[in-house]
Every structure is written in C-alpha cells, then in structure tokens.
MARZATOR-403036 format. One record per residue (C-alpha): z, x, y. Coordinates in steps of 0.25 Angstrom, whole numbers, plus 5000, padded with zeros to 4 digits. Example, Ala and Ser with C-alpha at 12.3 -4.5 7.8 and 13.67 -1.06 7.14 Angstrom:
BEGIN
    zz    xx    yy
  5031  5049  4982
  5029  5055  4996
//
This chain:
BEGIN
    zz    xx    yy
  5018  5078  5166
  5006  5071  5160
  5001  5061  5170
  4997  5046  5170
  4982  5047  5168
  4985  5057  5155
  4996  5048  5150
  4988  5036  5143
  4977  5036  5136
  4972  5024  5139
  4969  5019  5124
  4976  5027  5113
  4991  5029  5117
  4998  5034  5128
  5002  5048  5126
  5017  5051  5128
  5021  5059  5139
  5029  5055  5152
  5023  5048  5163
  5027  5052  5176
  5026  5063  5189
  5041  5067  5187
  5035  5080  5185
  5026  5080  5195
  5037  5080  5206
  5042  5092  5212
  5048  5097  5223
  5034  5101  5230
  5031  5088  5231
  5029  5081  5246
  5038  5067  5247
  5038  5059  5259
  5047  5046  5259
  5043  5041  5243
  5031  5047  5242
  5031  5060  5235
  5016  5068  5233
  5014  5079  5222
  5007  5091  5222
  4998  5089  5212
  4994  5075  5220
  5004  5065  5214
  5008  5055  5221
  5024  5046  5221
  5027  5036  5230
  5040  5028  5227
  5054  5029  5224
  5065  5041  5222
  5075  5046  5215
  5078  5062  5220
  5065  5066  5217
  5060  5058  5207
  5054  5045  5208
  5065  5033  5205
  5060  5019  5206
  5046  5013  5210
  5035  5023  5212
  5021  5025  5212
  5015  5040  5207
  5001  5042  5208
  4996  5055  5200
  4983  5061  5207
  4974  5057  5197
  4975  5042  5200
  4985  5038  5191
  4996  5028  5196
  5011  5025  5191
  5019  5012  5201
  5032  5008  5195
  5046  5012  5190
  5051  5026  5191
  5064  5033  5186
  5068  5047  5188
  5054  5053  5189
  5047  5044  5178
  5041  5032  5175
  5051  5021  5172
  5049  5006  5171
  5040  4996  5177
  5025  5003  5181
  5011  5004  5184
  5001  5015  5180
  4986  5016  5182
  4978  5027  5177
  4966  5034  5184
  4958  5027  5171
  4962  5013  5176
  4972  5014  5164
  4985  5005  5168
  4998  5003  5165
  5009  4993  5169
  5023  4992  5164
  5035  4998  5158
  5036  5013  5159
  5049  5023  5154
  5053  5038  5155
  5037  5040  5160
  5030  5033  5149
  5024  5018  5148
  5037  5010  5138
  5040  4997  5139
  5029  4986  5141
  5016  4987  5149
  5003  4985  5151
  4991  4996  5149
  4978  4995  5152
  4967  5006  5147
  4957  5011  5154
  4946  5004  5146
  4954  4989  5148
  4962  4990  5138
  4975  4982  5140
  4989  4986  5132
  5001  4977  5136
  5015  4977  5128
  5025  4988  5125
  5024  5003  5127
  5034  5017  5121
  5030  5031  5127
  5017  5026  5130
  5013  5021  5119
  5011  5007  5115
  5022  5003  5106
  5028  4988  5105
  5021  4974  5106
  5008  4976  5115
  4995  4969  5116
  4980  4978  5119
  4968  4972  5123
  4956  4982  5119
  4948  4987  5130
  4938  4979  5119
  4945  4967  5121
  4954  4968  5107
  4967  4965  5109
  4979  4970  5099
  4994  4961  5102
  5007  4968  5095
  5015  4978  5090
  5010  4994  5092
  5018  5006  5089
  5015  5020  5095
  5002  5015  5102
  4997  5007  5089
  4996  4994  5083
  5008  4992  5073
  5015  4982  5068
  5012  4967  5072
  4999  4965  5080
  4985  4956  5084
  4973  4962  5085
  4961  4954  5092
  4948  4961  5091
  4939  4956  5102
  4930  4948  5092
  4939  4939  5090
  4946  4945  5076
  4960  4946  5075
  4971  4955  5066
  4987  4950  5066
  4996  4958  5059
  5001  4972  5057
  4996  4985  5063
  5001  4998  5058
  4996  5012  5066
  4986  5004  5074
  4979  4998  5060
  4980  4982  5054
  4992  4987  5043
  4999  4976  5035
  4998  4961  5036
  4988  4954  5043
  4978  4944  5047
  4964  4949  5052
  4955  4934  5058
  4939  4937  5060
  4932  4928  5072
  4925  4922  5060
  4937  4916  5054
  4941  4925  5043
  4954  4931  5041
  4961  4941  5032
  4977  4940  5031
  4982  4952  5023
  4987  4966  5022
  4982  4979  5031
  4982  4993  5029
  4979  5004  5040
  4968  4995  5045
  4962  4988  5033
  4967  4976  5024
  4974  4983  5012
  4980  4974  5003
  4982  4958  5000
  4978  4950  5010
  4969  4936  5011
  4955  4935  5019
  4950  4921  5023
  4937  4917  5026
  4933  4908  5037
  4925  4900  5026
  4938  4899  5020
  4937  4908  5008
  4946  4918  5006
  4951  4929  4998
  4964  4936  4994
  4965  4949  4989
  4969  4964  4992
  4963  4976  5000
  4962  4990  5001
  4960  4995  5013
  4953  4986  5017
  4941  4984  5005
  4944  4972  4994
  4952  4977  4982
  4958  4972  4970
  4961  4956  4967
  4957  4945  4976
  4954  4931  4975
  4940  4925  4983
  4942  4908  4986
  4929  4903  4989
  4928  4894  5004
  4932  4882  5001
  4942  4884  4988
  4956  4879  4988
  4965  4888  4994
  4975  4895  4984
  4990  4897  4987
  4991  4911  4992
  5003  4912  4984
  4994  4910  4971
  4984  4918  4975
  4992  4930  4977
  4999  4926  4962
  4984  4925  4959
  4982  4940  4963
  4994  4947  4958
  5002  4947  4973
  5015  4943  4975
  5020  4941  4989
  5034  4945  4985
  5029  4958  4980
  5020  4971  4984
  5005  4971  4981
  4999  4984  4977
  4995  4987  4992
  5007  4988  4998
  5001  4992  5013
  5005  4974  5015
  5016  4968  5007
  5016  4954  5001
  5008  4944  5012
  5015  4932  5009
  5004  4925  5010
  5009  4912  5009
  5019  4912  5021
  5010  4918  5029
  4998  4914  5026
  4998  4900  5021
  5007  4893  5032
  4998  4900  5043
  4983  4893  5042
  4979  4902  5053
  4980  4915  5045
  4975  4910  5030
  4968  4923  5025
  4961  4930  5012
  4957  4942  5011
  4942  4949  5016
  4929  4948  5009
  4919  4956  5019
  4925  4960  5031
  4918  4972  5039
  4926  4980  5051
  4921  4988  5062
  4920  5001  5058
  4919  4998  5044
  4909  4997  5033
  4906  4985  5027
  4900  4979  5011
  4901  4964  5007
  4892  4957  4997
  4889  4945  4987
  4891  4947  4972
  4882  4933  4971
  4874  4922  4977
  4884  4910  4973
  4896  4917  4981
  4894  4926  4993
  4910  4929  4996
  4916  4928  4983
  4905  4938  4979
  4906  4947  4989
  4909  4962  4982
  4912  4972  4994
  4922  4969  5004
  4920  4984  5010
  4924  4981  5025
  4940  4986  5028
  4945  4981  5039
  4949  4992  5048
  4955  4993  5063
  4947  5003  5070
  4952  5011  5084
  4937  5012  5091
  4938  5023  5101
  4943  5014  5111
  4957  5011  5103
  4952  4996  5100
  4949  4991  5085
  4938  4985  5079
  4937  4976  5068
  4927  4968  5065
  4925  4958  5053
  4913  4954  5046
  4918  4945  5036
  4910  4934  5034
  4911  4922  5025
  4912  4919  5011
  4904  4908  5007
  4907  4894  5001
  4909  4893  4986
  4904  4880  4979
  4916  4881  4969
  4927  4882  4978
  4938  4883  4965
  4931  4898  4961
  4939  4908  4966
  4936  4923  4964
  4946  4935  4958
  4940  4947  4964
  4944  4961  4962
  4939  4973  4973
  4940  4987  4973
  4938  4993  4986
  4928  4980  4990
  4921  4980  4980
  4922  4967  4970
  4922  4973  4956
  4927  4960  4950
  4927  4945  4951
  4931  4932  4944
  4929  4918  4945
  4941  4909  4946
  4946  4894  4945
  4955  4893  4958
  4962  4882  4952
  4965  4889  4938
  4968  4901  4946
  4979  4895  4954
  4985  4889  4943
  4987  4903  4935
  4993  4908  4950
  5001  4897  4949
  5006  4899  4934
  5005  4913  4935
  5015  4913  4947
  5026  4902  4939
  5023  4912  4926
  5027  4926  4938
  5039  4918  4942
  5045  4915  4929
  5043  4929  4923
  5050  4934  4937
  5062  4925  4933
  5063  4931  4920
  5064  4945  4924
  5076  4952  4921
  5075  4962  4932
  5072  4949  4942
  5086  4941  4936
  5093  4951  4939
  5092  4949  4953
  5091  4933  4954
  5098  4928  4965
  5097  4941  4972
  5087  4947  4980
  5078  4958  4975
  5078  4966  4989
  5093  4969  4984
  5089  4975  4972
  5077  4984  4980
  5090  4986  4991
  5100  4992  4980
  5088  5001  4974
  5085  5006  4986
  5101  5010  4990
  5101  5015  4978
  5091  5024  4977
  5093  5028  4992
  5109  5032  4987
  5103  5039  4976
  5092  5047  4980
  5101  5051  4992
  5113  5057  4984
  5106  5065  4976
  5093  5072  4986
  5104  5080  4991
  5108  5085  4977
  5102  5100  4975
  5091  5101  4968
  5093  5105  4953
  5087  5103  4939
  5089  5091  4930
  5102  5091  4921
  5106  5085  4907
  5115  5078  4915
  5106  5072  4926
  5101  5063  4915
  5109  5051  4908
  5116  5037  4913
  5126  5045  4917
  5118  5053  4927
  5117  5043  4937
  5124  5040  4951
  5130  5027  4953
  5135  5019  4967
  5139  5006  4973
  5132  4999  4983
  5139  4989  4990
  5132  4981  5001
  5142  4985  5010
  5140  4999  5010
  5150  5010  5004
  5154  5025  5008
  5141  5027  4999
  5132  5017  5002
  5127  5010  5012
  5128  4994  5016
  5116  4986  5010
  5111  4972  5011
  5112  4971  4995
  5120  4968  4986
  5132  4976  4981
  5126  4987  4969
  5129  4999  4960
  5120  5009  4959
  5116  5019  4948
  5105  5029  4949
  5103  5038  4935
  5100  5052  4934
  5097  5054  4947
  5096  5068  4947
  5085  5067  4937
  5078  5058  4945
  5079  5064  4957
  5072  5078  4949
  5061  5068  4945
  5058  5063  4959
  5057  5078  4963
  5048  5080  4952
  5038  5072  4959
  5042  5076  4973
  5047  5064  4979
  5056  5067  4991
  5069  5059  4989
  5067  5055  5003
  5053  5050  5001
  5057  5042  4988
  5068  5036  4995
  5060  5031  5005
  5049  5027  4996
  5060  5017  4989
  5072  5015  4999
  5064  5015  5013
  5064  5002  5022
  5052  4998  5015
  5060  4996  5003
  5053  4992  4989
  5044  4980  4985
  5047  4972  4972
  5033  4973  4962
  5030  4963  4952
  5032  4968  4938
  5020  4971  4929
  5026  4969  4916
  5036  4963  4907
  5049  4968  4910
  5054  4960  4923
  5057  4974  4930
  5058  4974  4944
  5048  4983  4952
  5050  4991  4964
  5038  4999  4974
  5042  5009  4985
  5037  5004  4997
  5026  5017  4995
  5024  5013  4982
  5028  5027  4975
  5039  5020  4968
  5043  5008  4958
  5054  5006  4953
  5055  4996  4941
  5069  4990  4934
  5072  4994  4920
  5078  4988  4910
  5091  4994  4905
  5085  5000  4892
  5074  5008  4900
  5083  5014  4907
  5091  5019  4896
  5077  5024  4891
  5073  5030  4905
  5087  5037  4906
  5085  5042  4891
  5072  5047  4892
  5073  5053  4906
  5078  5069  4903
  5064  5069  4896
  5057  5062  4905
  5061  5070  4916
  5058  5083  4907
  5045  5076  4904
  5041  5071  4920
  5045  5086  4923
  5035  5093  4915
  5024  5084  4914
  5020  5081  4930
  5007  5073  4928
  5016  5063  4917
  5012  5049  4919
  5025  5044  4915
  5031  5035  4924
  5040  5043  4935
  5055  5039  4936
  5061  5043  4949
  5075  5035  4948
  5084  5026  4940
  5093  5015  4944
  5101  5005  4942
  5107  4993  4951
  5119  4986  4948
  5121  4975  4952
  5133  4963  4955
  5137  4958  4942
  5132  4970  4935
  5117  4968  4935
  5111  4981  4934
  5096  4983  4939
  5090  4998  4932
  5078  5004  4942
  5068  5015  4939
  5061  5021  4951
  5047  5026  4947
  5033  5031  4954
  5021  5021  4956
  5011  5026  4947
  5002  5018  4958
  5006  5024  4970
  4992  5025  4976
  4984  5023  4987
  4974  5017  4982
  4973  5002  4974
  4979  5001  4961
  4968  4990  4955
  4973  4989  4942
  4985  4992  4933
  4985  4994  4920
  4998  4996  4910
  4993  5003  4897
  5000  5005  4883
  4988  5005  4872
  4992  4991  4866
  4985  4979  4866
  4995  4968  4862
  4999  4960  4875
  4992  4971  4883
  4981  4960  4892
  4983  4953  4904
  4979  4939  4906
  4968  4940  4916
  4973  4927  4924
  4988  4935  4926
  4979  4948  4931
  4981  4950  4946
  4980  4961  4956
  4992  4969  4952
  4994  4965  4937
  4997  4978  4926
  4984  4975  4915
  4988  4980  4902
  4978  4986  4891
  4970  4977  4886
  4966  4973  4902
  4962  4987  4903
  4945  4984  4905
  4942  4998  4909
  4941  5013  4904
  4944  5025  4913
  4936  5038  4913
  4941  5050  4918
  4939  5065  4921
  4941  5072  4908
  4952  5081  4912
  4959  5070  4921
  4958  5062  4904
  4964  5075  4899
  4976  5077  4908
  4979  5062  4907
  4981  5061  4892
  4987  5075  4891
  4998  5068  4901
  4998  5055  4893
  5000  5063  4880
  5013  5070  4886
  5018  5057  4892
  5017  5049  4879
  5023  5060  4871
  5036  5062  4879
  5036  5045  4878
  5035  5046  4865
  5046  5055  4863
  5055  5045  4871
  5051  5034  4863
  5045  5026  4872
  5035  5016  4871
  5027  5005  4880
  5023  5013  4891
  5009  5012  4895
  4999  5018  4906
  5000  5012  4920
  4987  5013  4926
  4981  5009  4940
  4968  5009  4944
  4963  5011  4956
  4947  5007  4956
  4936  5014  4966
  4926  5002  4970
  4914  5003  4960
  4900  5005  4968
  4897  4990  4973
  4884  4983  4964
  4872  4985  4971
  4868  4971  4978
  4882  4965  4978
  4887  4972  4990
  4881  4975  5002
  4881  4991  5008
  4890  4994  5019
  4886  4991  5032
  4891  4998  5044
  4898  4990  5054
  4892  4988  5068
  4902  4994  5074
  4902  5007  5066
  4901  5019  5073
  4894  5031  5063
  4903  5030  5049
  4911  5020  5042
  4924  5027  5044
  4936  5021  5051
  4948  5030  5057
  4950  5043  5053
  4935  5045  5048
  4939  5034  5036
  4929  5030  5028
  4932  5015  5027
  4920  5012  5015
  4923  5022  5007
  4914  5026  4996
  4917  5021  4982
  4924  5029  4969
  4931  5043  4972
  4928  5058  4971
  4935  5068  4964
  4940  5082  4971
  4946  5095  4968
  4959  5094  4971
  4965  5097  4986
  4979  5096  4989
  4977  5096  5003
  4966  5085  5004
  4976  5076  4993
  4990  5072  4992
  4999  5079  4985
  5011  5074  4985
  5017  5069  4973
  5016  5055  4969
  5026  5044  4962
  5019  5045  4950
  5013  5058  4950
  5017  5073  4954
  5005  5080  4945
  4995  5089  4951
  4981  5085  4954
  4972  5084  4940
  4960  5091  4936
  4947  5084  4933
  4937  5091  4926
  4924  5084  4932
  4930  5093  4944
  4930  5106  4934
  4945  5103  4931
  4949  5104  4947
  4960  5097  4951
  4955  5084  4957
  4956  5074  4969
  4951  5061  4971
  4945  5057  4983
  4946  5042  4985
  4937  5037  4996
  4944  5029  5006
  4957  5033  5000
  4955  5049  5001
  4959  5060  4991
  4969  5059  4978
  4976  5067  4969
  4972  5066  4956
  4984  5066  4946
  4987  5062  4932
  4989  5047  4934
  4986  5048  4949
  4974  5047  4957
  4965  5048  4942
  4949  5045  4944
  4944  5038  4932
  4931  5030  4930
  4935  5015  4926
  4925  5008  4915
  4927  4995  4915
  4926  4990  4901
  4917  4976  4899
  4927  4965  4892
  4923  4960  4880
  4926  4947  4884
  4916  4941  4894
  4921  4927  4892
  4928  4928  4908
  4913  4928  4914
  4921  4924  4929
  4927  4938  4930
  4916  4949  4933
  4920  4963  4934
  4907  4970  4943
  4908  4984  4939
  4911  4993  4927
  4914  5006  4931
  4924  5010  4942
  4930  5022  4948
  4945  5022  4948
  4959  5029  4950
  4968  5027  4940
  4985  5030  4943
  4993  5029  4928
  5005  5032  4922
  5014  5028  4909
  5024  5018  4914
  5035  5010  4907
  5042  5022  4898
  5056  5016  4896
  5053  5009  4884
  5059  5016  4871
  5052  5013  4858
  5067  5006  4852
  5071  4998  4843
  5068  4985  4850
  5054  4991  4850
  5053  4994  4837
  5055  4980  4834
  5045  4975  4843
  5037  4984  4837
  5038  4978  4822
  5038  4965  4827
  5026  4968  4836
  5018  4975  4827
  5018  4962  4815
  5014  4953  4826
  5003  4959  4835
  4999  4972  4826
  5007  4985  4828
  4994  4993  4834
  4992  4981  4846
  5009  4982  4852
  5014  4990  4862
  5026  4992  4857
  5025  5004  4844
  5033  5017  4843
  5031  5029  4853
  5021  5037  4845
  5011  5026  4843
  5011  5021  4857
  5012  5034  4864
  4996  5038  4854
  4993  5022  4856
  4994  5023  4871
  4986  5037  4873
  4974  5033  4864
  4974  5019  4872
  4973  5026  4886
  4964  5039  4879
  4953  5028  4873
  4953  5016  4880
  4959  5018  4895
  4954  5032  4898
  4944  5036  4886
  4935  5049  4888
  4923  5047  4894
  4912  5046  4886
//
C-alpha cells in the first residue's frame, strides 16, 4: 500500500491510490489495549473492530507522517487530520482511503486549497491561494480550472469567466491595476474571437482575435467620442448576436444585456498588451494619433503554469491618447497584428448607416420565404425536427450491408418517409417539437456519397445531431434560404426551393458517377436531402453539404465568382467582417506554383463540362482567403522585445512558439507529420508543386503547424493587390501590396438549370444591360466565360 508521504504531491495532483495501513496489519503485529505496533515501525492507537481499525484512531507511519480521524473497516472514512513529514497538511472529509468531500490542503511551499475534493483530486467549487500570493476561486475538474472561476494575480490584475483544462476558454473579462479591461471571448489561453477592450482613458476598441494577436475588422473610438450602441457597432461590423461569428471558439456576447447594464465591466478590445512569457511589438503609424495608429498588437495573452503551478500574466497595456476630433473613428483591419488597412470615419454618419442598415436587414429577414414559413413558431423546432430526422435516417440505414448504388436508389420514389409526433410512436421518440413528417430521398445514394469521403455515420451524426446542436447563419445572398453550421463546422445545410430540388434529384445519378470519378471536384458535396412537413402541409426541402471553409485557420475574406460584371459590386458602406464580395470587389491577383495552376483548371475544366451537360448556369467560385501578415514597414512598429520575466526563448507550453515568424513554407509531403483524414469538402490526395520538383507538398504554417495541400484546400498563392483606379476615397489606406495567402474554394450554387424562365431573363437582360455584362446566358457561354475570368483575371500566369 502506497503511504501518506508518497500520496500527494504537494502541487500538481494528488495521485490516486488508497490511503491507509489496512495492509500493513497482520497477525505479527504486538497490541496492547488499543494500541497496535507494526513490524515495519507503524504505529495505531484508537479504536477496533476484530482486527481492524473502526472508529476514531490515530496511525503514525514511521516516516513522520500522521493520519487522526474516522476510520471504517481498515480505511480512512469521514471526518480527519493528516500531516505529512514536508509539513504538507490536510483537514476534512476522507472516503474508502482517499481525500472526497470538502477539505482544506495546505502545500508545503504555503500554498492553501480549500473546497471539494474526488479520489484525491480537486474536483467541485474550491478556492487556491498561490504560494505567490495568487488566488484562483471556482469550479475545477480533475485537478484543473474549468468552468466558472476568478483569478487574482498578486499585482492586483484580475480574470472572471471561463476556464477550460486549466486555461482562460470562453467568455470573459480580464481588469489590469492600470484600469484597462477586455470583455470578450477566450481560446486555450488567449482571446480568440469578438470581444471589446476599454482603455482607462476611455477609448476603446471592438473587434476580433486570433489567438490572441488582432485580426480582421475593428472599429478604434478615440478618448473622449460619444459612445456607440453596442448593438450598432456590432451591425456596424457584420456580427449578429443571434448568430455565430466566423470564430466559433465564443458564441454570440450579447453585448448589450451583458455589458451595457453593468458599468463596472464596459470593455473593448486590446490595443498593446504584453504577457509574461510572451513577446511583444506595438507602434505609431503617425505623430497626430499614437493609439489609433498603432500597427502591431503582437502581445497574446496567455496563462502560463511556472514550475511551481501558479500563473503569470502580466499586462503592459498602456494608454491611448486623446484625439482632438473626438467624432473620427477608425475601421481597421489586422492580420495577425499587424494593421494592413485603415479608414477614416464620421461617427455620426457611421451610426446612421448601422442604424438603416439594421431597419433595411429586418425588413429583407421578413420577406424571406424560408423565414414566413416559420412565423409564429420557433426556429429551434425546425433545427429539433432536422435533427430527429437525420438521427432516424442515418440510423435505419448504417446497419444495411454495404453494396453498390442501383438504378433504383435514385428517384423521388427512393426515399424513406416517417411521422414524428411529439408524443413519441413505437418508432420515434417523444420530442419538445411540433408534430412532423419526414421524408429523406435517395438515402441509399447518399449514404455511398458520405462513404466516398469517409465520413463515419457516427461522426456525421454527431457533428449535426449532438447536444451542441446547430447555429442559424445569416444568408449571403438573394434567395431568403435558411442556413445551418454543425457545431464543428464540417457541415451547412441550406433550404432549397422546390425546383432545386427537382434539379438536385434529376441531376444526381450523374453527379454521383461524376463526385465518384473525379475525387479532387470542387463541385460542392451533397451528403443528404430532406424535407420537413409540416401542420398544415408546409413543407421545408434541406440539403446537407460540406463547408468549403472548414479550417483552422481565419477565413479573411469571401468572395463569390461568376465572370460577369452586371450587379456584381458591393457597396462599401454594406461591407463588414463576414459579407461574400462579388467580382468587381475582387482588388487582387493570386500567383501560384505552376503545377498547383495546372491541376486546378484541368479540375475546373471537368467540373464546367459535366455542368454544362446538366444545363446548369449561375454557379460561381467560392473563395476564401486566409492572409499571412505582410512583414511590418520599417519605422512603424517597434521589434519585439522580451518580457522581463522571460526565461531563455519565447515559447509558452509545449515549446510553442507564441511570435510566430510571418508567411509559410512549403514541404515535401509527410502523411505522418499532416492530417490525413478526409475533409467535408475535400477527400483528394496531397498536390504536387513543382517549385518542389513536382513532390507532393505540405504547408507549414507557423503558429498553426503543418497542412495538407489539396485542390481547393490548404492552397499557397501570392496575393497582389491591385491599386484602384479610383483614388477619390483618400480616408481608406490599404498599407501593403503583396501578401502571402491560403486560398480554400469550390463551385457552389449548381441547382440552377438554364430553363425557360431563364431564357427569358435572358432576352430581356441582354436588351437592357448588354448580353456580354449578365449573369444569366446559356451553359456553354457561361461555362468559357467563367474559366477565362478566373484563368485571366483571378489567378493569371505569373509573368
């Protein structure tokens, strides 16, 4: 039996073997009266039971270490004290041998741990004072920080919110003794994601992170401007509270109940903030304003365990000085830190295009046909029904054996169909919805598809019928769908409109021959069709499909490609962080390896032509952009400075590197040192570039780690930014002009057949607005007008 002293480590966890000498006693033993001596020089005074000790007892091992308290049958049980020969102490409860219940703990180096305890580990409410003098006060699990919690560092800097495996995760506040504060969302340790940081000067800004450097959209008010409604500056920047942002790590903030009511925790987001442990880069961009012109925000904040299990986190935020014109505010765009982008703003025009753009967003949500079809009833029902749905479905058919598609797997009348009432059936399960029928088409077909790619019915199950459920996205374009994400963001699933889904189910038998032969396709991947009838015969039609951008990494920008021009630009005051820019938005160029170029438009090539022998026109090219930070300009940012407390090298936990080096490297590729498994998008194998002698490639992406590179996924490309011709906007100010980038794509929106409503459109189209500027022409022309567009003017040969 382990003993006392060798039970607890006095800082990390306690490990989990079974206090007590029950297996020390033996018939050898000498006992006189209640007082029993051991052979190996163990000592029991106290009560009986037989032989083993029942009741109050004091056992003193012969190495110093004491246990006084409640015995049961041999073992530890209930109320105690223990002290070990390192002065480490414990007092309370005690079960079955090991320290469960409540108690108090007190390390050898001072340390103080008092609340609830499992198998000897800290596990429940609980409050730590740091032999340092931090103090932690909340919930741990297995010996960690997770869930709710406060952390007071001993230089007077405070954290409230939640904790995950030890590490700030989710929402909350950090307050600095100089009077700063940050109210936002947390990943592993670092802000990651929306979130507000207030100055003690009183300017503040709002915008996103990645772990934990600046990047994408914010919005800067100078000290001293008039404090915008939350609400409108969300509207401002593209957020919605009601819907997931494009960092899902912390759902919506609802600023304004949280926020706004409380004065005491009013935040923005970080300018300059340094950490223990962490390197650090802030600058000025000009004389006129020192905080609205500050280009790096390279510190992340990080929770650091230093060798004796405390944390460190220190901030050097500083101030941002006073403006003179307190009505400027600043739009500001980052990547990784580094401010590549910058523009002038009215506040007061500002929050009256929030303001109408907000009326114009609710008006065009009321419109929606998808939306009427649920008024007067909650949406939750509809995401409920598709999840039972799917669940029933999937379910049915996993355990079907395995054989190759048939003739008669495709059709409307290959399809499974089932009532759901709320009350439950011999079939179904009860459900907090409303009564439903449910029709699943081609199932068999789809389930071939979803094996195609690998995905474990299981695994896709989960993914969009686990607890987490799925989160309602805004719709980027015209038709009023409705849009679903997995709460992993693999899938979306998007309602279709009757006559897409006669196209979708009249096209399949060739798509399926066409996803099956071609495995690098872009064309979008369709893993399930639905459909949702409801009371009073309302019937709601569901495509599931992969997320093109299912990344890691910052999407920064998304584009929607078709080759025209007419009614293909954005206006720029409707341009926040997460709109779809159309082609005439489209400022830059993308160069890329040569052989990468080839096997895209050979893939492009074979995509169009199967579309166009479907008859289908008004697809385009969905493309995201992930941008590498550009190299700060000399004299605008300051180098990186070590923190004082830094050891030898700025890396954090597990040897990371928290400043991680700018662009990304390309590799021979290495299926152990990448992940291989298939993605939602994408099942192709890795791609060949031939600045690597036509090897298959990696990517290594510093601060992220190595990727696949496959055909729409993962792809290096060097952005050039292409000057406007129109200078007239002198308030905007785009810093660099070259970038390094990762671009994810795919063909998207293929359900639209080239009919005879269209041909009309066509005609009439073509009179007014020119036949060569429309969207809408026959197959063949759209199919050669969309490759040449991306060929000459998206990804052009490099000169």
């Amino acid at each position: 039996m382990t003993r006392l002293k060798t039970l607890f480590d006095e800082e990390s966890k306690a490990n989990n073997e079974q206090l007590g000498p029950s297996s020390c006693i033996n018939v050898e033993s000498v006992e006189r009266l209640n007082e029993r001596a051991f052979p190996n020089g163990d000592l029991y005074v106290g009560d009986f039971k037989e032989i083993l000790p029942h009741g109050k007892g004091k056992y003193t091992w012969s190495d110093g270490t004491v246990y006084d308290g409640d015995w049961e049958a041999g073992k530890m049980a209930g109320k105690g004290f223990l002290i070990w020969p390192s002065g480490a102490k414990y007092n309370g409860d005690i079960s079955g041998g090991y320290l469960h219940g409540f108690g108090a703990f007190t390390a050898s180096d001072g340390s103080i741990y008092e609340g609830h305890w499992r198998m000897n580990i800290r596990h429940g409410y609980g409050k730590k004072q740091y032999s340092n003098s931090d103090i932690y006060e909340g919930e741990w699990k297995e010996g960690e920080h997770e869930g709710k919690g406060i952390y007071f560092w001993n230089n007077g800097n405070k954290y409230t919110g939640n904790w995950k495996r030890g590490k700030m995760h989710g929402r909350g506040v950090m307050e600095w003794i100089n009077g700063d504060h940050y109210n936002g969302c947390w990943f592993n340790g670092f802000r990651h994601g929306n979130g507000i940081y207030q100055y003690a000067d009183g300017g503040y800004y709002f915008g996103t992170w990645t772990r934990g450097l600046k990047d994408g959209k914010g919005l800067f008010y100078p000290p001293g401007s008039k404090r915008p409604s939350l609400k409108k500056c969300c509207t401002s920047l593209g957020y919605d509270n009601d819907h997931k942002t494009a960092l899902p790590q912390c759902s919506s903030l609802h600023l304004e109940e949280d926020i706004v009511k409380k004065p005491s925790i009013k935040r923005s987001l970080s300018e300059k903030i340094s950490v223990s442990g962490v390197l650090k880069g802030s600058g000025r961009m000009s004389s006129k304003t020192a905080e609205s012109s500050g280009l790096s925000d390279s510190g992340r904040e990080f929770v650091h365990h230093n060798s004796s299990g405390t944390f460190s986190f220190d901030s050097d935020a500083g101030q941002s000085e006073l403006q003179e014109n307190t009505a400027v505010i600043y739009e500001r765009e980052y990547m990784q830190g580094v401010l590549i982008k910058e523009r002038i703003r009215d506040y007061n025009k500002l929050s009256k295009k929030a303001e109408k753009k907000t009326k114009f967003h609710a008006k065009e949500t009321q419109k929606s046909s998808c939306v009427g079809i649920f008024k007067g009833h909650n949406s939750y029902h509809l995401m409920l029904n598709l999840q039972l749905g799917i669940r029933y479905t999937v379910g049915k058919i996993t355990p079907v054996p395995k054989r190759e598609v048939r003739a008669a797997d495709f059709g409307d009348r290959a399809r499974i169909t089932m009532f759901f009432p709320k009350k439950g059936s011999q079939f179904t399960p009860p459900h907090k919805s409303i009564d439903f029928y449910w029709k699943d088409y081609c199932p068999m077909v789809f389930r071939h598809l979803r094996e195609l790619f690998k995905l474990d019915a299981a695994e896709y199950m989960m993914s969009i019928c686990g607890d987490d459920g799925l989160t309602e996205i805004s719709s980027p374009g015209k038709s009023g769908s409705l849009f679903y994400l997995s709460h992993d963001d693999k899938f979306v699933i998007k309602t279709l409109k009757k006559s897409e889904l006669k196209v979708l189910l009249k096209m399949l038998p060739k798509y399926h021959n066409h996803v099956k032969e071609h495995e690098n396709t872009l064309i979008t991947k369709f893993f399930g069709l639905h459909r949702i009838t409801l009371p009073g015969r309302r019937k709601v039609r569901f495509v599931v499909m992969g997320n093109m951008f299912c990344t890691e990494l910052r999407i920064h920008r998304r584009y929607d490609l078709k080759g025209s021009t007419h009614g293909r630009i954005t206006d720029k005051d409707k341009i926040h962080e997460n709109t779809t820019l159309k082609d005439l938005d489209l400022s830059y160029e993308f160069h890329m390896d040569k052989s990468l170029r080839e096997f895209l438009f050979d893939q492009i090539a074979d995509d169009c032509a199967f579309l166009k022998s479907q008859q289908i026109i008004d697809y385009s090219l969905l493309l995201g952009l992930h941008f590498r930070a550009p190299e700060p300009l000399d004299g605008l940012v300051e180098p990186p400075n070590i923190s004082p407390n830094m050891q030898s090298s700025p890396a954090g936990q597990d040897g990371e590197v928290l400043f991680p080096s700018k662009g990304f490297v390309l590799l021979a590729h290495e299926p152990s040192s990448v992940n291989t498994d298939p993605g939602p998008h994408i099942r192709g194998r890795a791609l060949r570039a031939f600045s690597l002698g036509n090897q298959e490639v990696d990517i290594l992406v510093p601060g992220t780690g190595r990727l696949r590179v496959q055909l729409g996924v993962n792809m290096p490309a060097r952005a050039n930014h292409k000057l406007p011709q129109d200078e007239s906007d002198s308030a905007e100010v785009e810093l660099f002009e070259v970038y390094d980038v990762i671009l994810y794509m795919g063909i998207i929106d293929i359900l639209q057949e080239y009919n005879a409503k269209k041909k009309a459109e066509h005609a009439y189209k073509s009179v007014k607005f020119g036949p060569t500027t429309i969207s809408v022409v026959e197959p063949e022309l759209y199919a050669n007008r969309f490759t040449n567009f991306l060929k000459q003017k998206v990804f052009p040969e490099q000169p």
